[in-house]
C-alpha positions as CSV (number, residue, x, y, z in Angstrom):
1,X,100.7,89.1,129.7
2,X,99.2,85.6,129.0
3,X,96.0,86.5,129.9
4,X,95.9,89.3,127.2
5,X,96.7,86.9,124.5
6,X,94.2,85.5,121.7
7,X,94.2,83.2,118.8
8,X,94.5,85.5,116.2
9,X,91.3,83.8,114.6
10,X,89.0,84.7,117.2
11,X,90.2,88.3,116.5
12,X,89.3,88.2,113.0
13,X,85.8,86.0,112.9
14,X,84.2,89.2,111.8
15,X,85.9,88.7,108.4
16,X,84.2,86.1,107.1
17,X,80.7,88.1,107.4
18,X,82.5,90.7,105.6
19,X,83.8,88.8,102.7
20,X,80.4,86.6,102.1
21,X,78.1,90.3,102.6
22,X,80.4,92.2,100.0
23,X,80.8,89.2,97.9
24,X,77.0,89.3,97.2
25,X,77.1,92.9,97.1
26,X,80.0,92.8,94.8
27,X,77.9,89.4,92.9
28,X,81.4,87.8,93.4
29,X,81.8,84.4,94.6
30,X,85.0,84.7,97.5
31,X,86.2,82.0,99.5
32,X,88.2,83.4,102.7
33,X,90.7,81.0,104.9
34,X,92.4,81.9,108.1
35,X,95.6,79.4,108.4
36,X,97.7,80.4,111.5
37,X,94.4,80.6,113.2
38,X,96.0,79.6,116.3
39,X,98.9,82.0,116.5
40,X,98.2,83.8,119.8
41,X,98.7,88.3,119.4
42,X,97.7,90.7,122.4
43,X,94.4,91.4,122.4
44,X,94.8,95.4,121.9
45,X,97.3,94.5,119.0
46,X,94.4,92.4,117.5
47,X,91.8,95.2,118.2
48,X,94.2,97.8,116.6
49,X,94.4,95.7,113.5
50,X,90.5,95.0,112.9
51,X,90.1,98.4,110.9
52,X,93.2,98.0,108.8
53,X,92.4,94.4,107.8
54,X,88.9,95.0,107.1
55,X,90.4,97.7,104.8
56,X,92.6,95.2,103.0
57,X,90.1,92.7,102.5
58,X,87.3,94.9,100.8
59,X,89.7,96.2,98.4
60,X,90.4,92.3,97.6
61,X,87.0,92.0,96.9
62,X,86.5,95.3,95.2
63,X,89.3,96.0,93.2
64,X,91.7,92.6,93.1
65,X,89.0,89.7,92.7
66,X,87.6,89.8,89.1
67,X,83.7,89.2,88.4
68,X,83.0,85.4,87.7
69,X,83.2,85.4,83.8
70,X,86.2,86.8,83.6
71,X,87.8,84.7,86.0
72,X,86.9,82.2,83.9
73,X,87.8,84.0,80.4
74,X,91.2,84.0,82.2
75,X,91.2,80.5,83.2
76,X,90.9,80.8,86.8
77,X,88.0,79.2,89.4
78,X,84.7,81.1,89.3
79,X,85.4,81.5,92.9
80,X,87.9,84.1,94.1
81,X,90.1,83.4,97.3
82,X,91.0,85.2,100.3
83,X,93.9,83.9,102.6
84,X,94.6,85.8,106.1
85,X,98.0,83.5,107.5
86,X,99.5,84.4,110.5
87,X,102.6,83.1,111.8
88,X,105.5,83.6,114.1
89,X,109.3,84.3,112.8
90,X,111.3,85.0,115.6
91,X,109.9,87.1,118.2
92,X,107.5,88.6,115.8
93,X,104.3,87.7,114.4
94,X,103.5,88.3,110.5
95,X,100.1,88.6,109.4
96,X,99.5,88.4,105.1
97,X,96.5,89.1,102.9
98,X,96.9,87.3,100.0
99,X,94.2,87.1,97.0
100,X,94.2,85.2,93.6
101,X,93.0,88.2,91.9
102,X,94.3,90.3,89.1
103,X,97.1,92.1,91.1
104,X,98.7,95.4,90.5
105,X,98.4,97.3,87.8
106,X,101.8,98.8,87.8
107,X,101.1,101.5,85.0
């Protein structure tokens, strides 16, 4: 079982090509960090997640981060932000996307 085990940030280098391509797509500026790098998942668990997570952070980018002028219209940095943190509780190992973008538009 140990040998199967990986810092989650190895698993999820592929992120940060994704968030610097779609940000110039996007002609956003987005700042990704990975804290809890070094919490250690099974590989497969890791592998299963790639897809979802890729999923999550594009519509960060796409739908939550707002364009540079109105970011600052609203007061905020120019540059948008990205956190992935992984950590253990218990037995269990909790993984969060969080952006500083506009949220959700509960209407």
């Amino acid at each position: 079982m140990m040998i199967r085990m990986v810092p989650v940030e190895d698993g999820f280098t592929s992120m940060h090509r994704l968030v610097r391509d779609l940000s110039k797509e996007l002609q956003k500026d987005v700042k990704l960090t990975i804290t809890g790098g070094d919490t250690e998942l099974d590989k497969t668990i890791i592998d299963t997640l790639k897809d979802p997570m890729l999923h999550l952070i594009r519509n960060c980018i796409d739908h939550g981060i707002e364009q540079p002028q109105e970011r600052a219209a609203l007061g905020k940095p120019e540059k948008g932000s990205i956190t992935i943190n992984a950590e253990h509780t218990g037995s269990h190992v909790i993984i969060s996307v969080i952006d500083d973008g506009r949220g959700l538009d509960r209407d």
